[in-house]
C-alpha positions in Angstrom: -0.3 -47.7 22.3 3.2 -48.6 23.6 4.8 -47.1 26.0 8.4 -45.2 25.7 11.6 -46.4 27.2 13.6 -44.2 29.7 17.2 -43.9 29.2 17.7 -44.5 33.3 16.2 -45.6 36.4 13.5 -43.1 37.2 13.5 -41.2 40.9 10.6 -40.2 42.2 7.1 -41.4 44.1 3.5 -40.3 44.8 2.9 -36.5 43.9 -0.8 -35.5 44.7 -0.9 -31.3 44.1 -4.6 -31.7 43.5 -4.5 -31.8 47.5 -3.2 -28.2 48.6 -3.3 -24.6 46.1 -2.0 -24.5 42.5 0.7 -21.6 43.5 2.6 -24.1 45.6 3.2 -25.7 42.5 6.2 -24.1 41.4 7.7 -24.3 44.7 7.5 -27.7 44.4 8.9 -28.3 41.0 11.8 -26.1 42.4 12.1 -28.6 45.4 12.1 -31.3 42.9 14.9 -29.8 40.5 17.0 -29.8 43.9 16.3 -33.5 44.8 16.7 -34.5 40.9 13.2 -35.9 41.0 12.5 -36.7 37.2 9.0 -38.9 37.6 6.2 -38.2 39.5 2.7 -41.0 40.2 -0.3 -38.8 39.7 -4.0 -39.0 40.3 -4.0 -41.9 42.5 -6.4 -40.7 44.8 -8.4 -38.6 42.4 -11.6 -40.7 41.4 -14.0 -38.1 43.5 -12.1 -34.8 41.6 -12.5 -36.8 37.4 -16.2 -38.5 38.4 -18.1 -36.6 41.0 -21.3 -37.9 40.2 -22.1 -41.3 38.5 -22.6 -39.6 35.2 -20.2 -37.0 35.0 -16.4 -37.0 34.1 -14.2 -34.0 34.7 -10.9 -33.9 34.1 -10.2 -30.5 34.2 -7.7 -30.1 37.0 -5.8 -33.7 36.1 -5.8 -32.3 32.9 -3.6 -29.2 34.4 -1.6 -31.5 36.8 -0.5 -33.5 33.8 0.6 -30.7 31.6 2.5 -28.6 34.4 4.1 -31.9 34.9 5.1 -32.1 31.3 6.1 -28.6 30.7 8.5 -29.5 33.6 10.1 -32.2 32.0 9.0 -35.0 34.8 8.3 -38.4 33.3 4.8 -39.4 34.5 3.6 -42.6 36.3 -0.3 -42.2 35.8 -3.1 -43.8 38.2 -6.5 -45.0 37.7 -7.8 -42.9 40.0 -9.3 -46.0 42.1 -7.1 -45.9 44.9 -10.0 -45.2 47.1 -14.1 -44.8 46.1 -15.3 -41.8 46.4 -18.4 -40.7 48.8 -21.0 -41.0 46.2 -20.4 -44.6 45.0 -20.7 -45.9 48.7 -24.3 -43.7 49.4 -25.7 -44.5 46.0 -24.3 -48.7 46.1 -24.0 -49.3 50.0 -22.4 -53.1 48.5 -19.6 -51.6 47.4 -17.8 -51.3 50.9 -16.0 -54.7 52.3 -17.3 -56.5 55.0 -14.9 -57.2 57.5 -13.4 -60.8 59.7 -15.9 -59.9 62.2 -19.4 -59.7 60.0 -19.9 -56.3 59.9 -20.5 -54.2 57.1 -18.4 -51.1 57.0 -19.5 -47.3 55.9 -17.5 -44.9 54.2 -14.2 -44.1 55.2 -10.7 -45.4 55.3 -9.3 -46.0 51.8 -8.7 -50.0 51.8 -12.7 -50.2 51.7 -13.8 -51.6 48.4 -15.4 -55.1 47.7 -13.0 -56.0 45.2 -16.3 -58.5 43.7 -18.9 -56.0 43.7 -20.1 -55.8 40.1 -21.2 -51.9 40.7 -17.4 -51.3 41.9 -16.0 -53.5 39.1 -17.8 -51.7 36.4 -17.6 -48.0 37.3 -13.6 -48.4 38.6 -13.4 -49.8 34.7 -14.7 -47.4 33.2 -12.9 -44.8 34.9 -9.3 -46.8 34.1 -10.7 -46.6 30.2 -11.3 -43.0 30.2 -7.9 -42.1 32.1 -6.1 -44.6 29.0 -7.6 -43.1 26.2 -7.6 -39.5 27.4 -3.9 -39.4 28.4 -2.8 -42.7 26.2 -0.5 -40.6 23.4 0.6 -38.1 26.4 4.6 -38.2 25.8 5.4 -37.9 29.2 3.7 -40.9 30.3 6.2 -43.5 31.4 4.1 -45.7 33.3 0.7 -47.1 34.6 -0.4 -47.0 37.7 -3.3 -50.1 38.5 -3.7 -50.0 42.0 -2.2 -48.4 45.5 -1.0 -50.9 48.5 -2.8 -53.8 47.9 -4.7 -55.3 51.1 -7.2 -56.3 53.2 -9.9 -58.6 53.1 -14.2 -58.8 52.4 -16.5 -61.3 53.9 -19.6 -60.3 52.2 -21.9 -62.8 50.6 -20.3 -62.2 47.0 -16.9 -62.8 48.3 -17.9 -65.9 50.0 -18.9 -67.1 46.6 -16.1 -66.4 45.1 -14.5 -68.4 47.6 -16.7 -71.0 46.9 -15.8 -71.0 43.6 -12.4 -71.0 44.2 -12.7 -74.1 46.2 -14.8 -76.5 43.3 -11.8 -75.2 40.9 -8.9 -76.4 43.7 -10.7 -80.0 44.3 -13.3 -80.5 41.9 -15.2 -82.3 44.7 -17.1 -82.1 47.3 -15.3 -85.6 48.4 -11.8 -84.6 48.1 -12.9 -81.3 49.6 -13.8 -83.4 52.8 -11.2 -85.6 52.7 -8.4 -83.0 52.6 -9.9 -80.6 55.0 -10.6 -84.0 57.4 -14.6 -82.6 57.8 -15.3 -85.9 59.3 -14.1 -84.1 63.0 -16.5 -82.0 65.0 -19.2 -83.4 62.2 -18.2 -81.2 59.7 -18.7 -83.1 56.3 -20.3 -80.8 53.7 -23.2 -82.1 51.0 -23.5 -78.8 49.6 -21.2 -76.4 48.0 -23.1 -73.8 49.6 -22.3 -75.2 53.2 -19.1 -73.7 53.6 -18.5 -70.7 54.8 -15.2 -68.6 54.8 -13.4 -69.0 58.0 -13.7 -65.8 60.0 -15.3 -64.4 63.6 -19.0 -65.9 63.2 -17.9 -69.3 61.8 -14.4 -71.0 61.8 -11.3 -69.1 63.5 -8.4 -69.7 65.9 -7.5 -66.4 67.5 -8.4 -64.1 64.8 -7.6 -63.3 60.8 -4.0 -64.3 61.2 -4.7 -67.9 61.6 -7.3 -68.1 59.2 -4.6 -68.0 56.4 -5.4 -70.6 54.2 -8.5 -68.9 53.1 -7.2 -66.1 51.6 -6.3 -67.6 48.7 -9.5 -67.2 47.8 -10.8 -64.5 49.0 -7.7 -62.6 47.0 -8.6 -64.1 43.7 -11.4 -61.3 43.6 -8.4 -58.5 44.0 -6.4 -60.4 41.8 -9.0 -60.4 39.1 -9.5 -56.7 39.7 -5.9 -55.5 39.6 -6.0 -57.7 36.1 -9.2 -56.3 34.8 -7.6 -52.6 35.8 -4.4 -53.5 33.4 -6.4 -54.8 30.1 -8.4 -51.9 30.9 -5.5 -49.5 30.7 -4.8 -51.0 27.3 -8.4 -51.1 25.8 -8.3 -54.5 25.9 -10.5 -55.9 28.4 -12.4 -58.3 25.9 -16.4 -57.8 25.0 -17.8 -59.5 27.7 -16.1 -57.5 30.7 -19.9 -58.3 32.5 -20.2 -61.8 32.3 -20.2 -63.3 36.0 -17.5 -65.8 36.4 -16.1 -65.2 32.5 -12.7 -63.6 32.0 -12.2 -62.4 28.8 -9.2 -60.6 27.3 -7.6 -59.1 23.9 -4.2 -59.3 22.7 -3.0 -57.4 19.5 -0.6 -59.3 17.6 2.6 -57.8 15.9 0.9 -58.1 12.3 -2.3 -56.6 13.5 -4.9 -59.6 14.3 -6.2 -60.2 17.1 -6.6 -63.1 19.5 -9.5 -63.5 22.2 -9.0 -65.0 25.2 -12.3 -66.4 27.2 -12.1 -68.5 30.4 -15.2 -69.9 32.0 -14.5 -70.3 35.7 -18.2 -71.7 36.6 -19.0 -75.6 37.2 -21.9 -75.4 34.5 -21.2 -74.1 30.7 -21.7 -70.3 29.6 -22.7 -68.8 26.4 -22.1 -65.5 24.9 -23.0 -63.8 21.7 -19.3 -63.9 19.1 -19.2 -60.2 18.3 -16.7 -60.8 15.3 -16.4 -63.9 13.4 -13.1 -66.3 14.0 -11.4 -69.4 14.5 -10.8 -71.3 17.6 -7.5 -71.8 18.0 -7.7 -75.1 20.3 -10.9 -76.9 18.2 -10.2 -75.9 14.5 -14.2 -74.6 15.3 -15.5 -71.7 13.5 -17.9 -69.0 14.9 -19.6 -66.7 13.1 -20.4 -63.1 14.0 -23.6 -63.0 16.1 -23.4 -67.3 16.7 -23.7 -68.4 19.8 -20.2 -69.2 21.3 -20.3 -72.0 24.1 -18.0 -72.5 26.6 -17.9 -75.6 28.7 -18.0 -75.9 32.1 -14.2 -74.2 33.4 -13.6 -74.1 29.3 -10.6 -72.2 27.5 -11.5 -70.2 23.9 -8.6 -68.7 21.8 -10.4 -67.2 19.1 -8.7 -65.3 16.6 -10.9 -62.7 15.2 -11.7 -62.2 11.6 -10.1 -59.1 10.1 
């Protein structure tokens, strides 16, 4: 799939008409003829409307949306659909919502409410991005994808905390440096354990509230980093064969003459193995794998395998 090239700078924003009757519709491609509007960001907000139940996919009405746009000559900018879980997912997987600065675990509502490390939220907002792509992939009108809607906030919740964790072996390696650049020897503070620290917030280490706990969000925003990534190679079928893994990014990238290079980082302290599902050559060893080997990463290890045609 590649995407077409526009012969200008497209005008337009947000258009949601899945929100209010179909026979406003053409009153609002007229209004758009007057304003020259020539692209218009769909389904951002539709995830409830194309999965309303954990099993079922419907994309009846964005199928409409999408083809009135077309037949109206609007270049299309076309969401995920993740922009905000729908009811369901936070009733059936209560982990999926964030957990806020002060401890507490939030319900459903707002739209900024998803743990970006939940593995229930990373998997089904996936597999909703791969279903959008390869229903609408070879649409004409499609100019554009749209992975994500005002990036923000912050979770606390026990997963995020060890992704923080994580975050914090990979930035000093020890638990010594660790303690000597955060100066732990004041207020008694020197940490023996990885699983000592705690992200600064409300219950544990703060000075006047999120605002000045800034130096931890680095970490906690690798998680939404890592999802707003995984959203993209999901877009373009190429989020790797191991998309599951914990702590194992993994990612595909097509060459001009057709092969195909995989790209596996292990971002955990101990070594991982997966199962090669093609045979190939490591690009950084010389090391060959074999279909159904074991491929072994080491601890924070890089693969470049390029796939066997």
């Amino acid at each position: 799939m590649s995407l077409p090239l526009s012969a200008k700078v497209p005008f337009g924003g947000d258009y949601n008409p899945e929100q209010w009757p179909e026979d406003v519709w053409k009153q609002d491609y007229r209004l758009f003829d007057t304003a020259r509007i020539d692209l218009v960001t769909l389904g951002v907000f539709d995830w409830a409307l194309t999965q309303p139940a954990e099993d079922t996919y419907d994309f009846t009405l964005l199928d409409r949306i999408v083809e009135r746009a077309s037949a109206e000559g609007r270049g299309i900018c076309l969401a995920t659909g993740t922009g905000a879980h729908p009811p369901w997912l936070a009733k059936a997987y209560p982990e999926v919502t964030r957990t806020d600065f002060e401890g507490r675990k939030r319900r459903f509502g707002q739209r900024h409410n998803s743990c970006p490390s939940s593995p229930v939220f990373r998997r089904l907002s996936t597999e909703l991005a791969r279903r959008v792509a390869r229903r609408y992939a070879d649409t004409p009108a499609v100019l554009a994808w749209h992975v994500g809607n005002e990036y923000g906030g912050a979770c606390y919740c026990a997963l995020c905390a060890a992704g923080f964790r994580n975050w914090l072996r990979q930035r000093y390696g020890t638990l010594d440096e660790l303690n000597e650049a955060w100066y732990t020897t004041f207020w008694s503070h020197t940490f023996t354990d990885w699983d000592e620290i705690e992200p600064p917030s409300a219950l544990t280490e703060h000075w006047r509230g999120p605002d000045h706990t800034a130096f931890v969000a680095a970490g906690l925003d690798q998680a939404g980093v890592s999802w707003v990534v995984r959203q993209v190679l999901a877009r373009h079928d190429l989020l790797g064969p191991y998309p599951d893994v914990p702590d194992l990014e993994s990612a595909v990238r097509v060459a001009a003459d057709g092969s195909r290079l995989l790209f596996l980082l292990n971002h955990r302290a101990e070594p991982v193995e997966v199962t090669a599902r093609t045979g190939g050559v490591d690009l950084l060893t010389g090391d060959r794998t074999a279909a159904g080997a074991a491929l072994r990463l080491p601890a924070y290890g890089v693969v470049v395998l390029k796939e066997d045609r």
